[in-house]
N, C-alpha and C positions, 0 to 999 in steps of 0.2 A: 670225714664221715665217721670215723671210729671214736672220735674226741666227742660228737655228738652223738652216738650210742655210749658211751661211757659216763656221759655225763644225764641222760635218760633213763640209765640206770641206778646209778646211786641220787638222783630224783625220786623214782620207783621205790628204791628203799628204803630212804628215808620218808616218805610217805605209809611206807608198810610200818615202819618201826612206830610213826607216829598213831595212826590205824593200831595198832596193840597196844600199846599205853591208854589213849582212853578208851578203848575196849574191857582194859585192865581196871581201870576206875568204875566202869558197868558192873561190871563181877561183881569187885569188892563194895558197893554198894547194894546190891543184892544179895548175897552172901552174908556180910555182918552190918547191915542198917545202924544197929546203935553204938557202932565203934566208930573212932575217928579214923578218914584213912591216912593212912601213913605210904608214903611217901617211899620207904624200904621195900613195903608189902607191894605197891603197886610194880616197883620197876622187879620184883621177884615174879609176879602173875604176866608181865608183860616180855618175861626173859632179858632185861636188857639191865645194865649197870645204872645203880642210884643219878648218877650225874650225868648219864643220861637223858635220865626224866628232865636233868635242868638245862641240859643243852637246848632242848628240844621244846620245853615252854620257857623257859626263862625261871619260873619260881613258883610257888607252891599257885598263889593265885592265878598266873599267868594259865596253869592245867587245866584249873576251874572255869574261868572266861572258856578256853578252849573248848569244854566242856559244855557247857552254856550255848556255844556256837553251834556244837556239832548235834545237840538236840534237836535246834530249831531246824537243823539245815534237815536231817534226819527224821523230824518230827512230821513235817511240809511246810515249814514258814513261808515257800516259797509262794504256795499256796495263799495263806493268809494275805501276803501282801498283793497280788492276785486280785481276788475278791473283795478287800478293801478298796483298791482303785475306781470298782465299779460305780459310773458318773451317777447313777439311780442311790441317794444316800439308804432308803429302805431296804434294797437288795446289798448296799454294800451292810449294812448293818446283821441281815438275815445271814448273808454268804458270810462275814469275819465270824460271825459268833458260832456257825457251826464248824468254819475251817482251823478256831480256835481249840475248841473243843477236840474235835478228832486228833489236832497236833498233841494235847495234852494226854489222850487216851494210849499214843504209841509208846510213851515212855512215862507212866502216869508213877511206877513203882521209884523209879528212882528221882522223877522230879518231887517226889514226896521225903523222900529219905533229905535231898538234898534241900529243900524246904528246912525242914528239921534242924539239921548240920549249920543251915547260916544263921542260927539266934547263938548256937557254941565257938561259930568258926570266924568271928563277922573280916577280920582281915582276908581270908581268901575269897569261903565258901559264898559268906557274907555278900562280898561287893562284886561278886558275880550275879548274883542274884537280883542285887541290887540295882545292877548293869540293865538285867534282862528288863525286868521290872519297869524300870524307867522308858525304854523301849515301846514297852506295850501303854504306857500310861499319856507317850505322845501320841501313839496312834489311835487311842480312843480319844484323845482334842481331838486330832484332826479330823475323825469319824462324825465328832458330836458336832463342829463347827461346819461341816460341809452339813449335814440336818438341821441345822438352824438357816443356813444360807438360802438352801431349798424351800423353809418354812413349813418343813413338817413337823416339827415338835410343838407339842403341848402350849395354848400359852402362856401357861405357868412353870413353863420349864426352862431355861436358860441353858446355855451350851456349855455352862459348865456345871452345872446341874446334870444332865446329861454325860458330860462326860466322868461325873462321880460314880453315877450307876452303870453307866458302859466297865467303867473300872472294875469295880464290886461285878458285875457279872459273867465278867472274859479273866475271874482271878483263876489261880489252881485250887485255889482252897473250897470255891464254890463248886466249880467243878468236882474236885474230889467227895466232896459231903453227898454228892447226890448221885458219882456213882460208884460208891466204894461203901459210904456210909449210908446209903440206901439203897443200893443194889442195883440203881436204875442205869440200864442199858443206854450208851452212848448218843444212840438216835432221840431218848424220850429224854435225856439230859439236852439235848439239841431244841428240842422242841417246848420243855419248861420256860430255858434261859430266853430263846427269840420271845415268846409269849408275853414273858416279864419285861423284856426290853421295851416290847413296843405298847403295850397295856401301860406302863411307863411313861412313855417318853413322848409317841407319836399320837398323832390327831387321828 
């Protein structure tokens, strides 16, 4: 029994200690945006020694993936994947685009910073990004390919046609232009992108 409190505990801590490291990356992307972060800087903001940060991701990229993870899980991907299931491709299309949206709006400052960081950083920042990216660019196939199956799209529009524009419309970058670069609230950024989709895509 003590061997299994003991080992629940430095579970607990090293889950804390991980908890403050990319919390520590939060910061420091907030904090100094057009700096690269360093690796020193982080494990100082997060209280723990340099080589810990590598204990604990493996290497510089390894933090960033982590990071990438802890968005979406923080964000609600859990949601997105949710919503995308649903058997009605119209409603999965309507629910992903706005449960995309709203995941991008929780952490819209740093997913931008870090946007930025992977055209300077491409070995970490880069192919974390790249990671996620890829992620989202299968889920809009399968989105586009269950609305063709259904026979709701356009019939000038092919499923992969479709899923070009599903891509271009579930991006950060579109998202961020319209509510950051035009000031447009979360809901009527919601309601743009579904409008475009299915003015688009669907019969």
């Amino acid at each position: 029994m003590a061997r299994k409190y003991e080992q629940r505990l430095r579970a607990e801590a090293a889950e804390e200690t991980r908890r403050r490291i990319l919390d520590a990356v939060y910061a420091r992307l907030r904090e100094a945006p057009g700096e690269p972060v360093s690796i020193d800087r982080i494990a100082t903001l997060a209280r723990v020694a340099r080589p810990t940060v590598y204990l604990v991701f493996g290497s510089r990229s390894g933090l960033f993936d982590a990071v990438g993870a802890d968005l979406l899980q923080r964000g609600g991907f859990e949601r997105v994947l949710q919503v995308s299931a649903d058997p009605d491709g119209r409603e999965a299309l309507r629910g992903t685009i706005r449960a995309v949206v709203e995941m991008y709006a929780v952490h819209g400052d740093v997913l931008r910073v870090l946007s930025a960081m992977a055209l300077l950083d491409a070995a970490a920042v880069g192919g974390a990004i790249r990671r996620l990216e890829d992620g989202r660019a299968a889920g809009m196939a399968r989105l586009a390919h269950r609305l063709a199956e259904q026979g709701v799209l356009r019939p000038d529009v092919t499923a992969d046609r479709a899923a070009d524009v599903l891509w271009l419309l579930t991006s950060f970058d579109g998202f961020d232009l319209l509510h950051t670069g035009r000031q447009r609230p979360v809901d009527e950024v919601v309601t743009a992108l579904i409008t475009t989709a299915e003015r688009s895509l669907l019969r």
